[in-house]
N, CA, C and O atoms as a printed pandas DataFrame, in Angstrom:
     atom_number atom_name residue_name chain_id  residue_number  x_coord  y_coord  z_coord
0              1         N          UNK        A               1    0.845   -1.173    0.000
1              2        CA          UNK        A               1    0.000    0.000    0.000
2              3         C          UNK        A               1    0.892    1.238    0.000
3              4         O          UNK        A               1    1.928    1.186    0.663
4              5         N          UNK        A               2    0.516    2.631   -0.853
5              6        CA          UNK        A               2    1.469    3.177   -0.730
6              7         C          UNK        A               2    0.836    4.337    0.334
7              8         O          UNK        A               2   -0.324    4.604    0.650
8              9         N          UNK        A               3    2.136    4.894    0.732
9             10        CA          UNK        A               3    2.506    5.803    1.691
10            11         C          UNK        A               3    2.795    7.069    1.388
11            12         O          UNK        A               3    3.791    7.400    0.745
12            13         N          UNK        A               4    1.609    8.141    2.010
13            14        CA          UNK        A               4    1.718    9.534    1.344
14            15         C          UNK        A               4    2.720   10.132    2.586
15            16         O          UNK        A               4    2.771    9.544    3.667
16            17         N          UNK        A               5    3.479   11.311    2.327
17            18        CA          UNK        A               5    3.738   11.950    3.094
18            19         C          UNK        A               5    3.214   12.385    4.231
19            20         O          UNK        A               5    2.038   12.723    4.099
20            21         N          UNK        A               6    3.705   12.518    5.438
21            22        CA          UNK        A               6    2.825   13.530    5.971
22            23         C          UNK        A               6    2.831   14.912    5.980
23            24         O          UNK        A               6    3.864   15.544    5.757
24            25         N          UNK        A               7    1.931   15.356    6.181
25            26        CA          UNK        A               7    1.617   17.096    6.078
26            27         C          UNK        A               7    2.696   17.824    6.743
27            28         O          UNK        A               7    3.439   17.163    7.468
28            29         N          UNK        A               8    2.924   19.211    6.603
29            30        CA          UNK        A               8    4.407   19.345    7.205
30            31         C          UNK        A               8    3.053   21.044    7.848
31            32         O          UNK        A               8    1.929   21.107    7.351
32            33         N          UNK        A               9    3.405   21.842    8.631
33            34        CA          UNK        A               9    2.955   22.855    9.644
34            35         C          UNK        A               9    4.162   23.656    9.060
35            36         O          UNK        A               9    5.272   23.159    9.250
36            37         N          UNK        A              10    4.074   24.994    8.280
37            38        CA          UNK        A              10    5.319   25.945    8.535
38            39         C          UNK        A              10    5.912   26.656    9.779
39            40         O          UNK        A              10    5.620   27.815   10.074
40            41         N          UNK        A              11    6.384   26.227   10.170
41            42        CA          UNK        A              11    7.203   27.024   11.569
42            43         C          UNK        A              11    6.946   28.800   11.740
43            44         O          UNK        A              11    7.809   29.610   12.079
44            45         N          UNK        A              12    5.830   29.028   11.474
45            46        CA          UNK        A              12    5.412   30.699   11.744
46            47         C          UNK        A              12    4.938   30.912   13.032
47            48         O          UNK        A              12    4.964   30.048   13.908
48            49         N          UNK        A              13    4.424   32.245   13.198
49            50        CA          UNK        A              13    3.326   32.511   13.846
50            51         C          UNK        A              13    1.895   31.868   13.704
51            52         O          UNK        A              13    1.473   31.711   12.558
52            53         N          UNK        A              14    0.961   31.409   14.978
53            54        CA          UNK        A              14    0.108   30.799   14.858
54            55         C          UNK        A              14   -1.040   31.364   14.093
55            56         O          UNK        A              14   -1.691   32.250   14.646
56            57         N          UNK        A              15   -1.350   31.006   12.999
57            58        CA          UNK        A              15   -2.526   31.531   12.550
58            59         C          UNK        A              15   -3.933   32.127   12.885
59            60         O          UNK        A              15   -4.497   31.314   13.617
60            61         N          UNK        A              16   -4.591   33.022   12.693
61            62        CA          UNK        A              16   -5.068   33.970   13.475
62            63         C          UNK        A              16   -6.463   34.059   12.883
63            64         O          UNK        A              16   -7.374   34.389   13.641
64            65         N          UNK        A              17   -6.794   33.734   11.289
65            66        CA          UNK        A              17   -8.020   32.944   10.902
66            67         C          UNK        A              17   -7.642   31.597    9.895
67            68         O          UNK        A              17   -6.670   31.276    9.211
68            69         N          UNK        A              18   -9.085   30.958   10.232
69            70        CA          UNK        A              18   -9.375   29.761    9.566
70            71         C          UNK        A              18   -8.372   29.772    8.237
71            72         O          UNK        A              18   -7.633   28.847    7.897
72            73         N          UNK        A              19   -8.605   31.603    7.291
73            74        CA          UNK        A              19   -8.390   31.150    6.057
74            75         C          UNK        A              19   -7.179   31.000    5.826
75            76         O          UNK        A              19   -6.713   30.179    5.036
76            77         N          UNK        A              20   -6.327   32.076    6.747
77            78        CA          UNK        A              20   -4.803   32.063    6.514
78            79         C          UNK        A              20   -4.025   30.624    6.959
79            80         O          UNK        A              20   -3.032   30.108    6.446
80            81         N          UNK        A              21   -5.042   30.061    8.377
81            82        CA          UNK        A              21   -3.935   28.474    7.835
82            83         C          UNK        A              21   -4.321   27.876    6.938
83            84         O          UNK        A              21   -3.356   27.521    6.261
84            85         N          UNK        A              22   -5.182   27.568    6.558
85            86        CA          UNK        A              22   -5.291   26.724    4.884
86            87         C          UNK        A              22   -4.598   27.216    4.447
87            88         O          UNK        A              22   -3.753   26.485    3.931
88            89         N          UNK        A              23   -4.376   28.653    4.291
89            90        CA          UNK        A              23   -3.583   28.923    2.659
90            91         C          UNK        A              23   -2.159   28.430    3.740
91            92         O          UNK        A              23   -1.870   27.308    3.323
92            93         N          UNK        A              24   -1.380   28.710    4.674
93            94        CA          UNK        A              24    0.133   28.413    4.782
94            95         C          UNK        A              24   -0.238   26.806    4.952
95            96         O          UNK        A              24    0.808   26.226    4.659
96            97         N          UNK        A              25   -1.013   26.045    5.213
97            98        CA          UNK        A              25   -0.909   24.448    4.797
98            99         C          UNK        A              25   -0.749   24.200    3.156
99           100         O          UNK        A              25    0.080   23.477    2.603
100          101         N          UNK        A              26   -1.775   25.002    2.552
101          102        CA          UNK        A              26   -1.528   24.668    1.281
102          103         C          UNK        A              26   -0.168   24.675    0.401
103          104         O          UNK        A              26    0.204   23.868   -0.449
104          105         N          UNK        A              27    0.753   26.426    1.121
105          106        CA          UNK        A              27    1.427   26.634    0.959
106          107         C          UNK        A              27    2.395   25.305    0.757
107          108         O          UNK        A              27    2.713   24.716   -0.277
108          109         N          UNK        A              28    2.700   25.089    1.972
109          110        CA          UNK        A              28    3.688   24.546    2.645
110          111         C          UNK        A              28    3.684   22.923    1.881
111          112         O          UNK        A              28    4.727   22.327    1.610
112          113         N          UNK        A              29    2.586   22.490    1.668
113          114        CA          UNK        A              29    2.846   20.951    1.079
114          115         C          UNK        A              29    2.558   21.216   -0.693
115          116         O          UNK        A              29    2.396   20.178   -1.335
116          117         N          UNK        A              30    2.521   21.958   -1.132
117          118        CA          UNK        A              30    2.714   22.451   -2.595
118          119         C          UNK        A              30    1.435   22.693   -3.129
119          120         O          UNK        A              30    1.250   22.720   -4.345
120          121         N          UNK        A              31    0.363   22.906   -2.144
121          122        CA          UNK        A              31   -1.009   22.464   -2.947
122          123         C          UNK        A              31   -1.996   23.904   -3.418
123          124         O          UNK        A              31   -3.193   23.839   -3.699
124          125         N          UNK        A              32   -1.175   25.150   -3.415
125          126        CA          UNK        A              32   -1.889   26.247   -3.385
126          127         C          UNK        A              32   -2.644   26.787   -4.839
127          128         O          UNK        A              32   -3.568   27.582   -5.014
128          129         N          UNK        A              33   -1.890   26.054   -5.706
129          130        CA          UNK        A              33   -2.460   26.345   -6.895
130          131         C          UNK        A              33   -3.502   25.602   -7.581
131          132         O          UNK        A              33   -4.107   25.839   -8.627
132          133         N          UNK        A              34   -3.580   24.489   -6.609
133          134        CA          UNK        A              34   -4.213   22.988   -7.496
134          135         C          UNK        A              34   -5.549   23.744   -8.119
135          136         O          UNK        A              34   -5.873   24.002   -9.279
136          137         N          UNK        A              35   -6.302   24.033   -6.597
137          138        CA          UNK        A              35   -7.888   25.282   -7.435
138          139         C          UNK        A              35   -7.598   25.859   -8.616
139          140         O          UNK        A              35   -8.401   25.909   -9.548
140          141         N          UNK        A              36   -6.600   26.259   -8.642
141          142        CA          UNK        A              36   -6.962   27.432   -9.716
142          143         C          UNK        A              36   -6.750   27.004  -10.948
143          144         O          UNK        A              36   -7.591   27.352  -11.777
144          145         N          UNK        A              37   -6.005   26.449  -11.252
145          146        CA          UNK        A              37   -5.840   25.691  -12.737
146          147         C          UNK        A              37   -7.056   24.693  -12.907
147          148         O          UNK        A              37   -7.228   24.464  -14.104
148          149         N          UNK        A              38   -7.903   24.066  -12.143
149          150        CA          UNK        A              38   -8.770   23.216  -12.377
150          151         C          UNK        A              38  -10.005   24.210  -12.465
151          152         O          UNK        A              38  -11.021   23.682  -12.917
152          153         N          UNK        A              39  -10.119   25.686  -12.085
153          154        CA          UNK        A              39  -10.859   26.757  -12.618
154          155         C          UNK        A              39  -10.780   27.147  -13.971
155          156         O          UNK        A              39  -11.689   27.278  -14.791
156          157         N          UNK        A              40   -9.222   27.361  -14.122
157          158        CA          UNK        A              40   -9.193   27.556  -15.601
158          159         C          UNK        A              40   -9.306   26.494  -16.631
159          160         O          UNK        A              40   -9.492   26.777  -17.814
160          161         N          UNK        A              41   -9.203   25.334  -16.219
161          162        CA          UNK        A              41   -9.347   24.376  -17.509
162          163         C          UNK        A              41  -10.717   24.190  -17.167
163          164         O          UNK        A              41  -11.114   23.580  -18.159
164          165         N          UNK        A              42  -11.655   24.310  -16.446
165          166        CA          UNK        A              42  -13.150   24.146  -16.339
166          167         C          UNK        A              42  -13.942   25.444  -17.772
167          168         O          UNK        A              42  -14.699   25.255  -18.724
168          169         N          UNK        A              43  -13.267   26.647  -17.226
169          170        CA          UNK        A              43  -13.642   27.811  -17.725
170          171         C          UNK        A              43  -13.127   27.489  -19.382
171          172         O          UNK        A              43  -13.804   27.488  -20.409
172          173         N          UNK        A              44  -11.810   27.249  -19.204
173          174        CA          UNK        A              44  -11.740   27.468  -20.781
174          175         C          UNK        A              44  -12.095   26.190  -21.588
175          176         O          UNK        A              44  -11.950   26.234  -22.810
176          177         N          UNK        A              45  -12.552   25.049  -20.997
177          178        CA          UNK        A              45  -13.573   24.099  -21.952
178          179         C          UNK        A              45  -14.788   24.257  -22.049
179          180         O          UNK        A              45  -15.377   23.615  -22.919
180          181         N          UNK        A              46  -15.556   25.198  -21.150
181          182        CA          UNK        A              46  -16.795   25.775  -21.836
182          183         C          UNK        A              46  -16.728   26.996  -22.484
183          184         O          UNK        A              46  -17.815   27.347  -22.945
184          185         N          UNK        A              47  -15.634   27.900  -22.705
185          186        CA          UNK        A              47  -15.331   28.563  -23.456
186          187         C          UNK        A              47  -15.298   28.449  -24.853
187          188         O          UNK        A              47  -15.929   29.091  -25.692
188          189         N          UNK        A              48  -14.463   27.530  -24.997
189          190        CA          UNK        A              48  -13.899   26.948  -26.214
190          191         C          UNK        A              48  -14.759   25.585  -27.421
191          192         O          UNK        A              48  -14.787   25.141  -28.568
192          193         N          UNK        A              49  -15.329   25.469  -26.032
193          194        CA          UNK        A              49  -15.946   23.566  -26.443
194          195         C          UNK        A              49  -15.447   22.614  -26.881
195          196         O          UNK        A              49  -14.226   22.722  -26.996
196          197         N          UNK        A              50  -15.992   21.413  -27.281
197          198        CA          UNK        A              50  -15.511   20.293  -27.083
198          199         C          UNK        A              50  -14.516   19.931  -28.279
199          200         O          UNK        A              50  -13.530   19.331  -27.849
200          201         N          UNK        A              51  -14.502   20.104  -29.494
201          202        CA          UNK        A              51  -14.118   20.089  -30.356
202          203         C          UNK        A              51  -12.522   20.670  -30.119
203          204         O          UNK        A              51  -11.511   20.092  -30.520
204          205         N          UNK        A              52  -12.561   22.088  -29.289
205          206        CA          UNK        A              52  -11.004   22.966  -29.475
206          207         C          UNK        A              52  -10.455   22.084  -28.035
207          208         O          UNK        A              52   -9.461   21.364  -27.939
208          209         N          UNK        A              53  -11.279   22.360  -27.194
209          210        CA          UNK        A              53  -10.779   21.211  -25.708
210          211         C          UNK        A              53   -9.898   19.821  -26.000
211          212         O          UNK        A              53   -9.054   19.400  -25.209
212          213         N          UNK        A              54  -10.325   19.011  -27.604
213          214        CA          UNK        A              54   -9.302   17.985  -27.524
214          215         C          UNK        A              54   -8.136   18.652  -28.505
215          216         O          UNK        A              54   -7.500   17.899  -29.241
216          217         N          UNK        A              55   -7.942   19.686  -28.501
217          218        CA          UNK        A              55   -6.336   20.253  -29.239
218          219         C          UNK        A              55   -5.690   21.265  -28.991
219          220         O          UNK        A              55   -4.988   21.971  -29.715
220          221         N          UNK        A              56   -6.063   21.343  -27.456
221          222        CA          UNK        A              56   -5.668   22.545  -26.541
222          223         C          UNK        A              56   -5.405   21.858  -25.431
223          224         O          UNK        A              56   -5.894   20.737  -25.289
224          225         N          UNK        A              57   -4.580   22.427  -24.456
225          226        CA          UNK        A              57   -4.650   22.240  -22.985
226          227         C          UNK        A              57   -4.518   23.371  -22.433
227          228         O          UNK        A              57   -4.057   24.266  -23.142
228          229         N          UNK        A              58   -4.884   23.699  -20.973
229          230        CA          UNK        A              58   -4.276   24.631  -20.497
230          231         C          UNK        A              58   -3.192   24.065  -19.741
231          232         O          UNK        A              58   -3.271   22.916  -19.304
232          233         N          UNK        A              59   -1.907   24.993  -19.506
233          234        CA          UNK        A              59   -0.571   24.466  -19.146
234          235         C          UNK        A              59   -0.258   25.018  -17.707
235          236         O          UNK        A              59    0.325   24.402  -16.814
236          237         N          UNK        A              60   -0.916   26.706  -17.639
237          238        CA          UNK        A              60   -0.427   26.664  -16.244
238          239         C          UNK        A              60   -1.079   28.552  -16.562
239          240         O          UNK        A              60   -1.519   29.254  -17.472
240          241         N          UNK        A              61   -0.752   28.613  -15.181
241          242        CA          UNK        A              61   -1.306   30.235  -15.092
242          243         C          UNK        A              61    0.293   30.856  -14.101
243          244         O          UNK        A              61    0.768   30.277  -13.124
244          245         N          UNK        A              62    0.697   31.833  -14.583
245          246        CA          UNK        A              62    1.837   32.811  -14.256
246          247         C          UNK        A              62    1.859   34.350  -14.515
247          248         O          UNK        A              62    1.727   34.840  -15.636
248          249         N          UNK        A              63    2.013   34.961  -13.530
249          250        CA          UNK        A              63    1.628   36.539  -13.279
250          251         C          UNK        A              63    0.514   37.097  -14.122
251          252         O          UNK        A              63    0.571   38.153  -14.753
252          253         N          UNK        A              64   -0.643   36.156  -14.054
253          254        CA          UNK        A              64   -1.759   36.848  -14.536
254          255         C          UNK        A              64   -1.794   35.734  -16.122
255          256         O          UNK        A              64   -2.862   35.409  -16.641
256          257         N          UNK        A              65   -1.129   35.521  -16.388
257          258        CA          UNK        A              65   -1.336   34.721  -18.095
258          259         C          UNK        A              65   -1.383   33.304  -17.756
259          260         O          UNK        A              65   -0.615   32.530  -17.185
260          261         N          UNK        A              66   -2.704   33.202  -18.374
261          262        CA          UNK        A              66   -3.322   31.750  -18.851
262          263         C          UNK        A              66   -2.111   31.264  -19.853
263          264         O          UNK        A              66   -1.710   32.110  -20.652
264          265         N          UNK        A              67   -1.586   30.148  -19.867
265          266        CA          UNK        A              67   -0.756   29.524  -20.839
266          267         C          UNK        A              67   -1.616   28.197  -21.295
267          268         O          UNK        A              67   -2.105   27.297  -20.612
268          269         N          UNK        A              68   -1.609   28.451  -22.877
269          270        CA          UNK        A              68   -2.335   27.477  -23.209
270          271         C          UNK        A              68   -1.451   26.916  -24.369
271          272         O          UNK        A              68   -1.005   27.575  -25.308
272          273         N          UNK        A              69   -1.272   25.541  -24.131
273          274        CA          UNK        A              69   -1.221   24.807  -25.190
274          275         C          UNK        A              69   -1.830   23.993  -26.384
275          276         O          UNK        A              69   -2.671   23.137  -26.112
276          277         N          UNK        A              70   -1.379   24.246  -27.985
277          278        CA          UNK        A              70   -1.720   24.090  -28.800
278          279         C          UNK        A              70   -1.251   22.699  -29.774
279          280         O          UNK        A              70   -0.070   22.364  -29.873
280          281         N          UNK        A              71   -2.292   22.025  -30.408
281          282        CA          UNK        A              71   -1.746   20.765  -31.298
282          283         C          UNK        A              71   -0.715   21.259  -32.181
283          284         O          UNK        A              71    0.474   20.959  -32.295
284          285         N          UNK        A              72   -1.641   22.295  -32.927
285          286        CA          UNK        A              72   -0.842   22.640  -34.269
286          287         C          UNK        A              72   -0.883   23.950  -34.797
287          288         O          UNK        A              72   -1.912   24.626  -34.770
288          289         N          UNK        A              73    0.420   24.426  -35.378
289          290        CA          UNK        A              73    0.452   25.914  -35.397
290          291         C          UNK        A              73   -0.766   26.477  -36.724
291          292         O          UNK        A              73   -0.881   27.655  -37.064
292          293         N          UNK        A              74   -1.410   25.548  -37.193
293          294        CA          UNK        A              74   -2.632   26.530  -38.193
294          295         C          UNK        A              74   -3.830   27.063  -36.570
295          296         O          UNK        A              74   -4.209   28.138  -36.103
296          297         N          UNK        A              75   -4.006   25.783  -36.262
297          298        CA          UNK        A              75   -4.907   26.245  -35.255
298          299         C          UNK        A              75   -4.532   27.332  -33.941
299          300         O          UNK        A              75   -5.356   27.956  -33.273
300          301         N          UNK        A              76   -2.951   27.349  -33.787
301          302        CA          UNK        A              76   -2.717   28.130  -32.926
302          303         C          UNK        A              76   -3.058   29.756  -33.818
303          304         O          UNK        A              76   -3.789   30.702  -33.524
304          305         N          UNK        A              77   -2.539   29.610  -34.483
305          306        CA          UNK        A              77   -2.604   31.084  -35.814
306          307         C          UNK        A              77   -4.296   31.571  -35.671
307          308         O          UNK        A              77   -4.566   32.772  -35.694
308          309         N          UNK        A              78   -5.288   30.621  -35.538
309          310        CA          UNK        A              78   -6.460   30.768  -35.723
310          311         C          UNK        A              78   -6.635   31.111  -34.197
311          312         O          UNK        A              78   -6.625   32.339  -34.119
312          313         N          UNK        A              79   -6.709   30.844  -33.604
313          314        CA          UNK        A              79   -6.945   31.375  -31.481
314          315         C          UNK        A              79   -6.253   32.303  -31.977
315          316         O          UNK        A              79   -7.015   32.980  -32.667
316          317         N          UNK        A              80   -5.360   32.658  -32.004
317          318        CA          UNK        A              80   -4.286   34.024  -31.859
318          319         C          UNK        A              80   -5.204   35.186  -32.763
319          320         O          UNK        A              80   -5.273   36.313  -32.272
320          321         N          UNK        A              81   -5.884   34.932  -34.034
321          322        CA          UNK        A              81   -6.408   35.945  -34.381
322          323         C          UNK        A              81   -7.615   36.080  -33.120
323          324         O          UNK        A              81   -7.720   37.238  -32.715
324          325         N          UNK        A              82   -8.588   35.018  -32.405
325          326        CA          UNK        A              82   -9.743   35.474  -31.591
326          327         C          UNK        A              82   -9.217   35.487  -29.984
327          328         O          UNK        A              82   -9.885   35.114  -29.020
328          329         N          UNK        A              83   -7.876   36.004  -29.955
329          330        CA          UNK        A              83   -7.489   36.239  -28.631
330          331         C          UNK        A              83   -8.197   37.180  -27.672
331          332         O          UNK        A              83   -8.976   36.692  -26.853
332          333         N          UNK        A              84   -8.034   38.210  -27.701
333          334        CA          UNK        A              84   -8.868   39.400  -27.383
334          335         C          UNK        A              84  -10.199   38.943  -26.962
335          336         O          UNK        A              84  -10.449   39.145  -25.774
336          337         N          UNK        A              85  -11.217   38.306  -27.748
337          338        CA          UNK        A              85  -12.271   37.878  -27.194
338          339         C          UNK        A              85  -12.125   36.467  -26.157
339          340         O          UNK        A              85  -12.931   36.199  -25.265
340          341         N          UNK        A              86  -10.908   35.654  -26.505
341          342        CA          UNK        A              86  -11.296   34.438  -25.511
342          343         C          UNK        A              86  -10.494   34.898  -24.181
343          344         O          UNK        A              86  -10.609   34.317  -23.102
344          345         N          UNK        A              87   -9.603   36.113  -24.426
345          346        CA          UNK        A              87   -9.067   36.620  -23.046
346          347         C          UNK        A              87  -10.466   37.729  -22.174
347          348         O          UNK        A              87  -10.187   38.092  -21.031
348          349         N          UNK        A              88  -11.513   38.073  -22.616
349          350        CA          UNK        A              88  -12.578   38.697  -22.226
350          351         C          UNK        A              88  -13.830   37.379  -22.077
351          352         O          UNK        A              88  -14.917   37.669  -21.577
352          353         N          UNK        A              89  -13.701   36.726  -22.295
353          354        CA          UNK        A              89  -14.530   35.255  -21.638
354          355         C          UNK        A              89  -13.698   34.463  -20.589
355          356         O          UNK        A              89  -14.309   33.790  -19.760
356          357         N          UNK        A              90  -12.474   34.501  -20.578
357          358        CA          UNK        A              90  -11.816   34.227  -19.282
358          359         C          UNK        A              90  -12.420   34.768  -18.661
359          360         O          UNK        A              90  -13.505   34.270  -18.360
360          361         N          UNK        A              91  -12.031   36.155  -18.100
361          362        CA          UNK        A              91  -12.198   36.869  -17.343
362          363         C          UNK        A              91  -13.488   36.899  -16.473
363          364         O          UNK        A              91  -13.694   36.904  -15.259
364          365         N          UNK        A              92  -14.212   36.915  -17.498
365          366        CA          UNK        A              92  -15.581   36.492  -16.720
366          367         C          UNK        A              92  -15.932   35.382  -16.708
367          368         O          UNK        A              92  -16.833   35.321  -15.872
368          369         N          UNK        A              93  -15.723   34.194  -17.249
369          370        CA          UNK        A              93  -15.495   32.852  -16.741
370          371         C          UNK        A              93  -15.027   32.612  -15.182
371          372         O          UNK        A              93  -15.680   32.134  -14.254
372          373         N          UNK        A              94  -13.660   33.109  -15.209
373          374        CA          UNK        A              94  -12.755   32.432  -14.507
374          375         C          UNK        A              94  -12.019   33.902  -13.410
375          376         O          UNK        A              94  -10.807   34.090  -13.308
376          377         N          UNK        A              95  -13.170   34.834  -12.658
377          378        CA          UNK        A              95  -12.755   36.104  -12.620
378          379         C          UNK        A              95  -11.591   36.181  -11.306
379          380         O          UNK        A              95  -11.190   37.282  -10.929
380          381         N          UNK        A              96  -11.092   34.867  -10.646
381          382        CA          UNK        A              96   -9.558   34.455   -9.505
382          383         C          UNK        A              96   -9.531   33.350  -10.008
383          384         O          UNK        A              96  -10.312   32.403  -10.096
384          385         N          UNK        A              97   -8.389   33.610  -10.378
385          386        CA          UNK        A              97   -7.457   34.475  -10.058
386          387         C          UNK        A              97   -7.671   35.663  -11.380
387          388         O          UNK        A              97   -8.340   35.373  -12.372
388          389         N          UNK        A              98   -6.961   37.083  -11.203
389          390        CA          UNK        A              98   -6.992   37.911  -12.089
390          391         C          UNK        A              98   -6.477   37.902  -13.164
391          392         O          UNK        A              98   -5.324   38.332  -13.168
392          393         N          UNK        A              99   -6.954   37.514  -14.285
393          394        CA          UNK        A              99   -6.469   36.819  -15.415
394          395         C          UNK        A              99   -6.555   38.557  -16.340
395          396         O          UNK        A              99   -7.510   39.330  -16.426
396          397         N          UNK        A             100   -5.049   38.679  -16.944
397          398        CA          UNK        A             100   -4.285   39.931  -17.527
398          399         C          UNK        A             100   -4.159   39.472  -19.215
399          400         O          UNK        A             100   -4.249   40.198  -20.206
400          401         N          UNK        A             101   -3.938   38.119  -19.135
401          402        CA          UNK        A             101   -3.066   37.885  -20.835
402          403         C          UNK        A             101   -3.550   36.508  -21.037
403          404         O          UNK        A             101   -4.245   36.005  -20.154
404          405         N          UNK        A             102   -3.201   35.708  -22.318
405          406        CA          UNK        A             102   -2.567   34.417  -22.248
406          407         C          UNK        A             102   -1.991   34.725  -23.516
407          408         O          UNK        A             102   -2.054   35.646  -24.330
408          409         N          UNK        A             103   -1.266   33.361  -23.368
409          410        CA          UNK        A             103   -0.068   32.860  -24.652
410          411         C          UNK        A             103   -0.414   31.905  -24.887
411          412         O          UNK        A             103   -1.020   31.257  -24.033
412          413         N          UNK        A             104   -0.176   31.395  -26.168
413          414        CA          UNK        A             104   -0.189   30.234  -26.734
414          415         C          UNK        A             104    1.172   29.807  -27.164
415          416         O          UNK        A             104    1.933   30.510  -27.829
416          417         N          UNK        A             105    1.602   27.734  -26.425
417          418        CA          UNK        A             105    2.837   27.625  -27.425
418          419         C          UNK        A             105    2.324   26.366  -27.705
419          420         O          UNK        A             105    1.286   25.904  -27.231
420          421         N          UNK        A             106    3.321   25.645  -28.741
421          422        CA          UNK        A             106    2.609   24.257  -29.458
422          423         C          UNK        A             106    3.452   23.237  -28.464
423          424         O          UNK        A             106    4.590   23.383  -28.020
424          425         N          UNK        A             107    2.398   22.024  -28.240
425          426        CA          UNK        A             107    2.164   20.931  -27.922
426          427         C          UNK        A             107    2.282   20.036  -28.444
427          428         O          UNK        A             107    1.681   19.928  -29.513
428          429         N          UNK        A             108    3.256   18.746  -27.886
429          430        CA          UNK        A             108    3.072   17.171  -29.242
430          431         C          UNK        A             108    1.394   16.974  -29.205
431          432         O          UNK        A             108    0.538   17.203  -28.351
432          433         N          UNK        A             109    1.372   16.444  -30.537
433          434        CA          UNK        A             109   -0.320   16.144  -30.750
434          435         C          UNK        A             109   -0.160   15.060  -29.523
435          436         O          UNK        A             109    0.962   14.708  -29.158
436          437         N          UNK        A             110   -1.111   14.659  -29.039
437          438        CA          UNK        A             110   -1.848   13.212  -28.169
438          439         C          UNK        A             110   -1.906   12.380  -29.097
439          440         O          UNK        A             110   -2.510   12.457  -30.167
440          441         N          UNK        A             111   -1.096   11.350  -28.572
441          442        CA          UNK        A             111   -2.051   10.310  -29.135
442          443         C          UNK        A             111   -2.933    9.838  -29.112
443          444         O          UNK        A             111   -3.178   10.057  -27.926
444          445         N          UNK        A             112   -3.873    9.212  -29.498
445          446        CA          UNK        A             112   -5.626    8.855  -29.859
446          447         C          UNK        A             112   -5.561    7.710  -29.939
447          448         O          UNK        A             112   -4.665    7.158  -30.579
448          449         N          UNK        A             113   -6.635    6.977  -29.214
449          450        CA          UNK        A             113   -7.003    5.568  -30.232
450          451         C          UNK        A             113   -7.792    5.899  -30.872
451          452         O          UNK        A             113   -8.684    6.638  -30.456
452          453         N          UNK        A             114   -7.742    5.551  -31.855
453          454        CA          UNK        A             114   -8.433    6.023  -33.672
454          455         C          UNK        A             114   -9.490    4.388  -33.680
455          456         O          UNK        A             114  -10.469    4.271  -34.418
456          457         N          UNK        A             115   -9.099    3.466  -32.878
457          458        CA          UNK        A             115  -10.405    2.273  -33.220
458          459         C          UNK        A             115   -9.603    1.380  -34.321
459          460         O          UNK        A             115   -8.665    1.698  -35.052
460          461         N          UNK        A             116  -10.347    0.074  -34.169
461          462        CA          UNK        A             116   -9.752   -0.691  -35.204
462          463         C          UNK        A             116   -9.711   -0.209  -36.504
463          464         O          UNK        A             116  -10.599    0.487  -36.998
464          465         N          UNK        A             117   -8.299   -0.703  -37.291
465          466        CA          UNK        A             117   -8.201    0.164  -38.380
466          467         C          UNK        A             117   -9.480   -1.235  -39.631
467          468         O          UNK        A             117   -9.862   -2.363  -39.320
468          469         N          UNK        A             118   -9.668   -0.684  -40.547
469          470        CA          UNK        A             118  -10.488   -1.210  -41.602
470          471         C          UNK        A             118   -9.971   -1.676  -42.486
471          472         O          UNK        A             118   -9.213   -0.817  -42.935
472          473         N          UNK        A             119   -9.897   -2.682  -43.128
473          474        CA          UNK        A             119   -9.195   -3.757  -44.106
474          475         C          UNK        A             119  -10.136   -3.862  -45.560
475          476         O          UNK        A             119   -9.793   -4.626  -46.463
């Protein structure tokens, strides 16, 4: 059976509300961001829909920019012209963290099972 770590307490001052020790627990065992990226990939697959969701990912969020990754540079070329609008559906999608920008860079395609091939 495997064996998780245990939780580690940062050696501060004792916390003074509920919210501030969550966030220095979260801190402290690496888990502070997990919310927020599972906000933004929520937000930007109903943004986008199902179709752009399997040739996109989102990669990570840094000083305000959504980073999203792309299959292939026609389709990245194509988001990049409707940036402006899918960075104004973030926003109100996904309004925390305070989302400023995103970028797009390319991604290996996924592989797929495509199903038995036909003879």
């Amino acid at each position: 059976m495997a064996r998780y770590p245990t939780p580690t307490w940062p050696e501060e001052e004792p916390a003074t509300t509920l919210k501030s020790a969550l966030g220095r627990f979260l801190k402290a065992n690496g888990l502070q961001g997990a919310g927020k990226r599972q906000q933004l990939e929520s937000a930007w697959s109903r943004i986008v829909g199902l179709e752009l969701v399997r040739h996109t990912r989102v990669l990570g969020f840094r000083r305000g920019t959504v980073e999203i990754g792309v299959e292939s540079s026609a389709l990245m070329n194509e988001i990049r012209f409707h940036q402006a609008a899918l960075l104004a559906d973030l926003q109100r999608e996904a309004p925390r963290p305070a989302i400023t920008g995103i970028s797009f860079s390319l991604i290996p395609m996924q592989e797929r099972d495509e199903g038995p091939a036909e003879t």
